[in-house]
C-alpha positions as a Markdown table, in Angstrom:
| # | Residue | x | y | z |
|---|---|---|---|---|
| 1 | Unk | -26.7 | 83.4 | 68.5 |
| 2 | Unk | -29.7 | 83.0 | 70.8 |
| 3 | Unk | -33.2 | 84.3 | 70.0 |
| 4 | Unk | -33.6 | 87.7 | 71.8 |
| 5 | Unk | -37.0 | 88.2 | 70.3 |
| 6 | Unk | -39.9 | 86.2 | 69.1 |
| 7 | Unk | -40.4 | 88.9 | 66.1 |
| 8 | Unk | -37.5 | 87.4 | 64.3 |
| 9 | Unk | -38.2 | 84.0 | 65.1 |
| 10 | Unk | -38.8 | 81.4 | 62.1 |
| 11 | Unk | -41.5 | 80.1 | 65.1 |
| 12 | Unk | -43.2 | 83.2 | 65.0 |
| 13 | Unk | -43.9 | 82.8 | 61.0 |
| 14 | Unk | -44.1 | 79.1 | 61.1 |
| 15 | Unk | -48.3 | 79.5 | 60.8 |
| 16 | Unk | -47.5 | 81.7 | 57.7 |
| 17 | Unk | -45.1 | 79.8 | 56.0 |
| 18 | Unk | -46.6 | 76.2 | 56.5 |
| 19 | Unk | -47.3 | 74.4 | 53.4 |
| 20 | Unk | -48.7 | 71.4 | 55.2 |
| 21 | Unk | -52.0 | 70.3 | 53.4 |
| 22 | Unk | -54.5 | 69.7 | 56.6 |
| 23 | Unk | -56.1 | 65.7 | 55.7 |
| 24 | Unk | -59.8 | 65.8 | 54.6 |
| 25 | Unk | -61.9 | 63.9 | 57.0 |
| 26 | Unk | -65.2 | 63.1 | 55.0 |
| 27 | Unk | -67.7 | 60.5 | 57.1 |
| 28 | Unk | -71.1 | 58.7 | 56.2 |
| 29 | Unk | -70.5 | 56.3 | 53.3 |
| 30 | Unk | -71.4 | 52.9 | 53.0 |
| 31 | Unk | -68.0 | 52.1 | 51.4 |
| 32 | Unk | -64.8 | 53.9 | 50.4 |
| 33 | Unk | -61.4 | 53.3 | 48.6 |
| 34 | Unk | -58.4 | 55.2 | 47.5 |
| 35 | Unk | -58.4 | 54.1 | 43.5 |
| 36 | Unk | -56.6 | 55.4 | 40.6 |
| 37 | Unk | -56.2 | 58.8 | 41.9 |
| 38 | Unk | -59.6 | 59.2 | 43.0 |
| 39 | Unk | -61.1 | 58.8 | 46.8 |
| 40 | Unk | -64.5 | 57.2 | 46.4 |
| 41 | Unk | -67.3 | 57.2 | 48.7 |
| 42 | Unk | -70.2 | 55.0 | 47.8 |
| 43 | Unk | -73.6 | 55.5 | 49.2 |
| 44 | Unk | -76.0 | 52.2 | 49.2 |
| 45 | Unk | -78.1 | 53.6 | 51.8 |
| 46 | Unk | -79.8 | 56.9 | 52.3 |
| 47 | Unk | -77.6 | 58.8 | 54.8 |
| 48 | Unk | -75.6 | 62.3 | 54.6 |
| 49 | Unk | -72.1 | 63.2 | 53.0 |
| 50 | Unk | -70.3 | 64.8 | 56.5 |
| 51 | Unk | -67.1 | 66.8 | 55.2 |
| 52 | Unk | -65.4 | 67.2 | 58.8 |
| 53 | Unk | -62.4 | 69.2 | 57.9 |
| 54 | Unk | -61.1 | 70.1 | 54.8 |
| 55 | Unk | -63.3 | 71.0 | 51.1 |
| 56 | Unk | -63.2 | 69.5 | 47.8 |
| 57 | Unk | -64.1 | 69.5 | 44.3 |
| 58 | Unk | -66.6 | 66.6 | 44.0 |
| 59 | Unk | -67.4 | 65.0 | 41.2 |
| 60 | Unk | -71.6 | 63.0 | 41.9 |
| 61 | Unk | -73.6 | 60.2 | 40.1 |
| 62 | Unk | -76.8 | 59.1 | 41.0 |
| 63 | Unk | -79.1 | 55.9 | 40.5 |
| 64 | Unk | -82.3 | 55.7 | 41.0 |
| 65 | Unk | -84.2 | 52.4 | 42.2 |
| 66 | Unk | -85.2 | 50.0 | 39.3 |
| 67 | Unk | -89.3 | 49.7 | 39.1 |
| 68 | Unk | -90.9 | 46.4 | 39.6 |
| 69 | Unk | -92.3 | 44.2 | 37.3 |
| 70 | Unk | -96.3 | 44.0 | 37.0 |
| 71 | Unk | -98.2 | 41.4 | 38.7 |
| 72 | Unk | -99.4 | 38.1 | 36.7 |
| 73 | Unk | -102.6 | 37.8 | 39.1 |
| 74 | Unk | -105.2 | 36.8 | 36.6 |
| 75 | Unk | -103.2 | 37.9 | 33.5 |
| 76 | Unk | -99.7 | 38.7 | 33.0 |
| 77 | Unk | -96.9 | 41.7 | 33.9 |
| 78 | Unk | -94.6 | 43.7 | 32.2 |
| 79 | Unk | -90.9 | 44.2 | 33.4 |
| 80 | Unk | -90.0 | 46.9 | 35.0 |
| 81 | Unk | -88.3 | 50.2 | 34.0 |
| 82 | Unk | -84.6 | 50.9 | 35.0 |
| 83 | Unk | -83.4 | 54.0 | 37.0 |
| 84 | Unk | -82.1 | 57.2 | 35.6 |
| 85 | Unk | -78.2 | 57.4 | 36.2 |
| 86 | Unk | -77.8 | 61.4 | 36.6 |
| 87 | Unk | -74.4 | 62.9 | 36.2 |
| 88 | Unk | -72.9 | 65.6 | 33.4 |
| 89 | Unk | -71.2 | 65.7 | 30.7 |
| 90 | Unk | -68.3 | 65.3 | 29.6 |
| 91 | Unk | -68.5 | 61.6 | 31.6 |
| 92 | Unk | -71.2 | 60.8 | 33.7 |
| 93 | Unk | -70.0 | 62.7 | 37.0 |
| 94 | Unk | -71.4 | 66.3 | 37.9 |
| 95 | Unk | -68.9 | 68.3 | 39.6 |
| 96 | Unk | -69.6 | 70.6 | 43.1 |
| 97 | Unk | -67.4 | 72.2 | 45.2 |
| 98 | Unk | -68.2 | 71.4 | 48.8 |
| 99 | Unk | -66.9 | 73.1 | 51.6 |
| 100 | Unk | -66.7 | 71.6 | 55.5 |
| 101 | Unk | -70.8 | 70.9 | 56.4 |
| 102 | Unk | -73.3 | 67.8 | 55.9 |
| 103 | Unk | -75.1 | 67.1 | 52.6 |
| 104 | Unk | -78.0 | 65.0 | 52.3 |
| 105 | Unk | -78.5 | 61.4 | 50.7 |
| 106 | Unk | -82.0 | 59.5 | 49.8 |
| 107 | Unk | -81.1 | 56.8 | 47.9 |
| 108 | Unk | -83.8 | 55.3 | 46.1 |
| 109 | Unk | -85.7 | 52.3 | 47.8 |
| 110 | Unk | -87.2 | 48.9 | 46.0 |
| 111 | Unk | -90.9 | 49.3 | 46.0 |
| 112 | Unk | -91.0 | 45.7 | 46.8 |
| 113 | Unk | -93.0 | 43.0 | 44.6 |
| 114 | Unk | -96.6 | 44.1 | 42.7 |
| 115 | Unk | -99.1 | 40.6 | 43.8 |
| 116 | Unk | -102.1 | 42.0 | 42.3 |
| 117 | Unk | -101.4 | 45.7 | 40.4 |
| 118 | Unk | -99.0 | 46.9 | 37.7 |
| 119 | Unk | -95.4 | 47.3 | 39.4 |
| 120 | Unk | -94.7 | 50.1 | 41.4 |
| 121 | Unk | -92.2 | 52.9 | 40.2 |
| 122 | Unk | -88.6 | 52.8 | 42.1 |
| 123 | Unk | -87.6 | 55.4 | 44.0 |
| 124 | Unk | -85.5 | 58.2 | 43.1 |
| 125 | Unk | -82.2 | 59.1 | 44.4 |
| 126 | Unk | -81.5 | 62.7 | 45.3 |
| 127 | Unk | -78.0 | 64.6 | 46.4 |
| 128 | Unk | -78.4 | 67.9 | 48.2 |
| 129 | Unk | -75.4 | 70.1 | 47.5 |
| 130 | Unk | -74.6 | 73.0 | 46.2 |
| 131 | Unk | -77.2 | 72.2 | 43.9 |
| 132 | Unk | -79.8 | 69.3 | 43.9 |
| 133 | Unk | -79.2 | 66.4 | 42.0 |
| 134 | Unk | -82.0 | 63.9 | 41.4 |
| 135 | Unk | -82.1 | 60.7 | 39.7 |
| 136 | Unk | -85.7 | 59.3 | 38.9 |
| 137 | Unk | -86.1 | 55.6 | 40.2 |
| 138 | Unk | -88.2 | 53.6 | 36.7 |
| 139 | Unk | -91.4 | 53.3 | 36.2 |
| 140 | Unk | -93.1 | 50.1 | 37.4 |
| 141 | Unk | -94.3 | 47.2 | 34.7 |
| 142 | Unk | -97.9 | 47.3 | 33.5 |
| 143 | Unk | -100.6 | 44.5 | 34.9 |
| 144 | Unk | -103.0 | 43.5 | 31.7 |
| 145 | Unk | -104.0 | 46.2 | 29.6 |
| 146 | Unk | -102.7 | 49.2 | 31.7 |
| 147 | Unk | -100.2 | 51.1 | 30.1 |
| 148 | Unk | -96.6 | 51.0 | 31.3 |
| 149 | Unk | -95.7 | 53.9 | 34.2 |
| 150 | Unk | -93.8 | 56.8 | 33.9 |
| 151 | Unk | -90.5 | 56.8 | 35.3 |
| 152 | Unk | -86.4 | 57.1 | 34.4 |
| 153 | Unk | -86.9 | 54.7 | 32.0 |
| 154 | Unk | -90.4 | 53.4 | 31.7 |
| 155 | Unk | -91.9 | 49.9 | 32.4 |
| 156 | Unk | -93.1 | 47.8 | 29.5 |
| 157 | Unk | -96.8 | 47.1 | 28.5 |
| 158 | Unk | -98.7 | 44.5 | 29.0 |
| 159 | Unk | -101.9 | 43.0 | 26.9 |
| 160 | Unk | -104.2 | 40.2 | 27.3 |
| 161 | Unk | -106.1 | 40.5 | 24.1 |
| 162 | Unk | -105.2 | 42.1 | 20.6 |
| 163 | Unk | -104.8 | 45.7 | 22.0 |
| 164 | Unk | -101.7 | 47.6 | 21.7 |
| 165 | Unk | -100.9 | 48.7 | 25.0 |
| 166 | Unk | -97.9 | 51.2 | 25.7 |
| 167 | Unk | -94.7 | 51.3 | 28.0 |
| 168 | Unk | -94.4 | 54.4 | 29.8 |
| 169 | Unk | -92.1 | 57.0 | 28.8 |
| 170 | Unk | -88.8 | 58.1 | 30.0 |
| 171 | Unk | -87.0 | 61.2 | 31.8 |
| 172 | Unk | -83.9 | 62.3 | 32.6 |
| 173 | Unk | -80.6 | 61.0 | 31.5 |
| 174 | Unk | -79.6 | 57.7 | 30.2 |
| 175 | Unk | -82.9 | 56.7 | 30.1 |
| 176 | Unk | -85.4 | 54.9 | 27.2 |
| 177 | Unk | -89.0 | 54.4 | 27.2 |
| 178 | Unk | -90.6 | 50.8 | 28.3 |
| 179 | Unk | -91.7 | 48.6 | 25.4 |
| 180 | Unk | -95.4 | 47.9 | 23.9 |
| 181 | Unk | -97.4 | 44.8 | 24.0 |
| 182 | Unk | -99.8 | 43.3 | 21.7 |
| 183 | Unk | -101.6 | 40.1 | 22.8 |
| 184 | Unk | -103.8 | 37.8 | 20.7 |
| 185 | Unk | -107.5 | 37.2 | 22.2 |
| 186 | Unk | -108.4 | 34.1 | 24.0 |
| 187 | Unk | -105.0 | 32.4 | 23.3 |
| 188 | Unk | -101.4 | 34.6 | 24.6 |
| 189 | Unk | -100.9 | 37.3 | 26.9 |
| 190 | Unk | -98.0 | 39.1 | 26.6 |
| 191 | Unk | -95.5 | 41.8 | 28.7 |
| 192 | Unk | -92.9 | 43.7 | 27.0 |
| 193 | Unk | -89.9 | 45.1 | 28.6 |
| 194 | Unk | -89.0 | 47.8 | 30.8 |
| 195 | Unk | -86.7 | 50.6 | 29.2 |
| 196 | Unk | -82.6 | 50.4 | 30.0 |
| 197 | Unk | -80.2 | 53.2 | 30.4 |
| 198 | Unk | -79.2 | 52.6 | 26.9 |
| 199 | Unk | -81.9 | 50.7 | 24.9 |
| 200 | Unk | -85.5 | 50.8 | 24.9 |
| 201 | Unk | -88.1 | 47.7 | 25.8 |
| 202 | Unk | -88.4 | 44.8 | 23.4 |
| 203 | Unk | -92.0 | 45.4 | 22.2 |
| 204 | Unk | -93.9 | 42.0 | 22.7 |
| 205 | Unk | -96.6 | 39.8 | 20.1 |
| 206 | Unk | -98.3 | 36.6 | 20.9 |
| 207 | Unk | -95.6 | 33.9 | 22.4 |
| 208 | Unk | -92.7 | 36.6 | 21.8 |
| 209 | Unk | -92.4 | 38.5 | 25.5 |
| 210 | Unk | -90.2 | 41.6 | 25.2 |
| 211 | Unk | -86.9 | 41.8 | 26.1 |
| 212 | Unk | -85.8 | 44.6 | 28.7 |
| 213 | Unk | -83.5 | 47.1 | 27.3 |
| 214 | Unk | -79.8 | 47.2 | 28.4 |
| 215 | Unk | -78.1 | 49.1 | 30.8 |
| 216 | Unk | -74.8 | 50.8 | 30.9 |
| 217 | Unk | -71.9 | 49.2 | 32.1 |
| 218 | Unk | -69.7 | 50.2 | 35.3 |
| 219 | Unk | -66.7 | 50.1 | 33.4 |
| 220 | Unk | -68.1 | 53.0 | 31.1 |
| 221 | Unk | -69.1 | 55.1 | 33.5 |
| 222 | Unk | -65.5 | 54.9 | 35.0 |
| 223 | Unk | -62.8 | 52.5 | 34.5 |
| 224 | Unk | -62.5 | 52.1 | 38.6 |
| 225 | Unk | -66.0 | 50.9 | 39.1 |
| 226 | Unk | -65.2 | 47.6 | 39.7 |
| 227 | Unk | -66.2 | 44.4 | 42.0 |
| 228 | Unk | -62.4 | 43.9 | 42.4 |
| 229 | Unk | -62.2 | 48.0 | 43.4 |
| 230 | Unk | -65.3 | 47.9 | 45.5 |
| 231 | Unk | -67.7 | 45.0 | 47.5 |
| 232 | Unk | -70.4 | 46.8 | 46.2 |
| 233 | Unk | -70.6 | 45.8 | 43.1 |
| 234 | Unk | -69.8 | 42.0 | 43.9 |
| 235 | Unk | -71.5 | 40.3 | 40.8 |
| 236 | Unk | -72.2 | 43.6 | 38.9 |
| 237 | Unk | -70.8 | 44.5 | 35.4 |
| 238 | Unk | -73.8 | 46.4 | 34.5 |
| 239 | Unk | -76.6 | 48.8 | 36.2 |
| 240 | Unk | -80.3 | 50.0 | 35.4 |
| 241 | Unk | -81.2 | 47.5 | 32.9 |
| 242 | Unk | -84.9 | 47.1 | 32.4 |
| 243 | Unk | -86.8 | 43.8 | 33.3 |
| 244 | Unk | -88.2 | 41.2 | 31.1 |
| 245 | Unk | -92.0 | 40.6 | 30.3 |
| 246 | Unk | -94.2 | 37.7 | 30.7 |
| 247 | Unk | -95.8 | 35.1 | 28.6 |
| 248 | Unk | -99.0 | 33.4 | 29.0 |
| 249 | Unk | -100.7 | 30.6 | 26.9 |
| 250 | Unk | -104.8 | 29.9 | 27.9 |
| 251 | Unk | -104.9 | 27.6 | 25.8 |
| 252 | Unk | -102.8 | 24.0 | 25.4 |
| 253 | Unk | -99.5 | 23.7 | 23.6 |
| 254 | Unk | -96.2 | 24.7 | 23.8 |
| 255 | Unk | -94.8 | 28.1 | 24.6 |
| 256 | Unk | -92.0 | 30.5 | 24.8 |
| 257 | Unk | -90.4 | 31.1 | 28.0 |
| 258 | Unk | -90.5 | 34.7 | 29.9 |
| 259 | Unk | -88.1 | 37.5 | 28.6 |
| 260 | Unk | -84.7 | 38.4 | 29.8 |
| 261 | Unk | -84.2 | 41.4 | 31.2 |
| 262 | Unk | -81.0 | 43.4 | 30.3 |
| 263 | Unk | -77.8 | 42.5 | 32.4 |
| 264 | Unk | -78.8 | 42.8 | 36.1 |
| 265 | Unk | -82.5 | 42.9 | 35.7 |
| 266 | Unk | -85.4 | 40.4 | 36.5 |
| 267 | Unk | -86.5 | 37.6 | 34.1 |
| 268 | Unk | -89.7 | 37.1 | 33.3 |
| 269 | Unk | -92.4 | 34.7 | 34.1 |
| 270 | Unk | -94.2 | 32.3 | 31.4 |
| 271 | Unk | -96.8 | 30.0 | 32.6 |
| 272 | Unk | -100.3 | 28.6 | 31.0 |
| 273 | Unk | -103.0 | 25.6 | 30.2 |
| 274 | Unk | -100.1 | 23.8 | 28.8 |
| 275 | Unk | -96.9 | 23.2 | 30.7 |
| 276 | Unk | -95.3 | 21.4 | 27.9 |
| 277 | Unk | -92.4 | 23.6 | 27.8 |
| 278 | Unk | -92.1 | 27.0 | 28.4 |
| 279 | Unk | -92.3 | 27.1 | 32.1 |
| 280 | Unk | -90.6 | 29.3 | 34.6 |
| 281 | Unk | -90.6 | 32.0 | 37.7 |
| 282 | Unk | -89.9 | 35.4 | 37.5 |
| 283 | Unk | -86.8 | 36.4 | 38.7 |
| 284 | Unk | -85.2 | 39.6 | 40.7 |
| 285 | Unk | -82.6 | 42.0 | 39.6 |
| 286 | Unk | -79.2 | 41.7 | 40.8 |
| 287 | Unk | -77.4 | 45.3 | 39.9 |
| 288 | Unk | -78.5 | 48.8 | 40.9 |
| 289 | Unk | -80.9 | 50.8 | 39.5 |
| 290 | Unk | -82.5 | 47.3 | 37.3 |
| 291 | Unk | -86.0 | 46.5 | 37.0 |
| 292 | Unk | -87.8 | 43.5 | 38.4 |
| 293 | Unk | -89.3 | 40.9 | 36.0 |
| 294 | Unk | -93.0 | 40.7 | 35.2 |
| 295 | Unk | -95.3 | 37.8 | 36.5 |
| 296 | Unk | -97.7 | 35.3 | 34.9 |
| 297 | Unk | -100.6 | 33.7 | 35.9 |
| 298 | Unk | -100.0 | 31.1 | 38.2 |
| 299 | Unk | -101.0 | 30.1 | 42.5 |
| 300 | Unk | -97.4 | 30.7 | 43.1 |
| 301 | Unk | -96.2 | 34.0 | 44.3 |
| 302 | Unk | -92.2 | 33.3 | 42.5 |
| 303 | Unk | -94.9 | 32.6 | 39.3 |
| 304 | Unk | -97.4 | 35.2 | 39.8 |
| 305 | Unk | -95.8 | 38.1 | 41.4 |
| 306 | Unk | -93.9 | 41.0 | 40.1 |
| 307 | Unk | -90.6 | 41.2 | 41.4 |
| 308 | Unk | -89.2 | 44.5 | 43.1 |
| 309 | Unk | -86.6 | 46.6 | 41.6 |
| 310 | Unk | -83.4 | 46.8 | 42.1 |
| 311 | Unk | -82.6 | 49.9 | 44.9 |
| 312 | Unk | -79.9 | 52.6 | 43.8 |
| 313 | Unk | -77.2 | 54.3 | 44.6 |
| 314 | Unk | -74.8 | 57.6 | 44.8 |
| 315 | Unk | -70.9 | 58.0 | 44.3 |
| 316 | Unk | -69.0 | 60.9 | 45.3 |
| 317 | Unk | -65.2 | 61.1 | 44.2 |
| 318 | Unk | -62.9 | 63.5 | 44.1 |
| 319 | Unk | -58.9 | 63.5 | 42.5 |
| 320 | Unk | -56.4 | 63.4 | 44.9 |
């Protein structure tokens, strides 16, 4: 029978009948991938989450930037303090619902390498939804006899005589304070470590540098985070570890190398009158959100030098 009128058409109801889901079109990451039932979108670089069409329940973490370690110019650095890594709970991941618009991304930035001050606090990491989530970057690794900064998790102290100088303290989540450091006049100077999203900094004594504290690994934070899921993370198993302190020896003999920082984060420097053994540069952090290791005395800059933090990072994902 032909169609006589439109009103009984099935075209006419076809709008109110269609089950068709329309596809979500979301633009601005640095990297993304269907994985697990999840679509990931990871931000390396500050930028803006663009939902074009479409709205979805978004589940957010956010790293801030790891703090450089403290400068060895004339004395000796602590390690830096690791980012906070900002979600909810249960998991790590806080969850928004985001409708069709543009949210903004500032992910924290390195604050580069300390040459003649304490390190430098990372910076922090901020997603601008429905709410405001911020993750503070760590706080930056004392220089002889300053205290450790503030941060996520704090930098480590450093001393060049017998006083007991403090790590800075921590805020925020997965976050610990930065170790303290107690040198020994006229012979060591000492760093301790920068705080880790799951340990605090290895306190240091004479010709014992502290340790930074560990981070948290990927795979805890969620199964899919990966370097085989995502280029991102290409060498990573762990993020926003704190750096390793420093060791110094004025006077001749051997000595203790530098401390290691957690997984990911900087090494220490160790340098002095005697180069027996015990000899080394600082190194940088290789995983977001880790601390840089603290310098030691020395005319080189790899020796001497603080080295920058590690920068951070957000992930949005949502179940499909």
């Amino acid at each position: 029978m032909a169609v006589t009128s439109m009103s009984q058409s099935s075209i006419a109801n076809y709008g109110k009948r269609n089950t068709f889901n329309q596809p979500i079109i979301v633009l601005g990451a640095n990297e993304e991938a269907l994985v697990g039932g999840y679509q990931y979108y990871l931000f390396t670089e500050s930028s803006a989450l663009t939902i074009v069409q479409g709205n979805i329940t978004a589940e957010i973490l956010c790293v801030g930037a790891g703090g450089s370690g403290g400068s060895g110019n004339s004395g000796v650095g602590a390690g830096g303090g690791a980012g906070a890594i900002e979600g909810a709970g249960p998991g790590y991941y806080a969850s928004q619902n985001l409708a069709a618009g543009s949210y903004g991304i500032a992910v924290g930035a390195s604050a580069g390498r300390a040459t003649s001050t304490s390190g430098s606090n990372g910076g922090d990491t901020v997603f601008t939804g429905t709410s405001t989530i911020t993750a503070l970057g760590g706080g930056g690794g004392s220089l002889s006899n300053s205290l450790g900064l503030d941060g996520g998790s704090g930098g480590g102290g450093a001393s060049v005589n017998s006083s007991s100088i403090a790590g800075g303290a921590a805020s925020g989540n997965n976050t610990f304070a930065g170790g303290t450091a107690t040198g020994q006049t006229g012979n060591w100077y000492v760093g301790a470590g920068g705080g880790g999203a799951t340990a605090v900094g290895a306190s240091a004594t004479a010709n014992t540098p502290g340790a930074g504290g560990e981070g948290l690994a990927l795979t805890t934070i969620d199964a899919n985070l990966t370097s085989g899921n995502f280029t991102a993370f290409t060498g990573m198993t762990v993020i926003s570890s704190g750096g390793g302190g420093a060791n110094v020896r004025q006077d001749t003999g051997t000595m203790s190398f530098g401390a290691d920082g957690g997984t990911g984060a900087g090494r220490g420097a160790s340098s002095g009158a005697s180069y027996t053994s015990g000899y080394q540069e600082a190194t940088d952090p290789t995983s977001f959100g880790s601390g840089g290791g603290g310098g030691a005395s020395h005319g080189s800059a790899d020796f001497k030098d603080g080295r920058a933090g590690y920068s951070g990072l957000v992930i949005v994902r949502y179940a499909v």
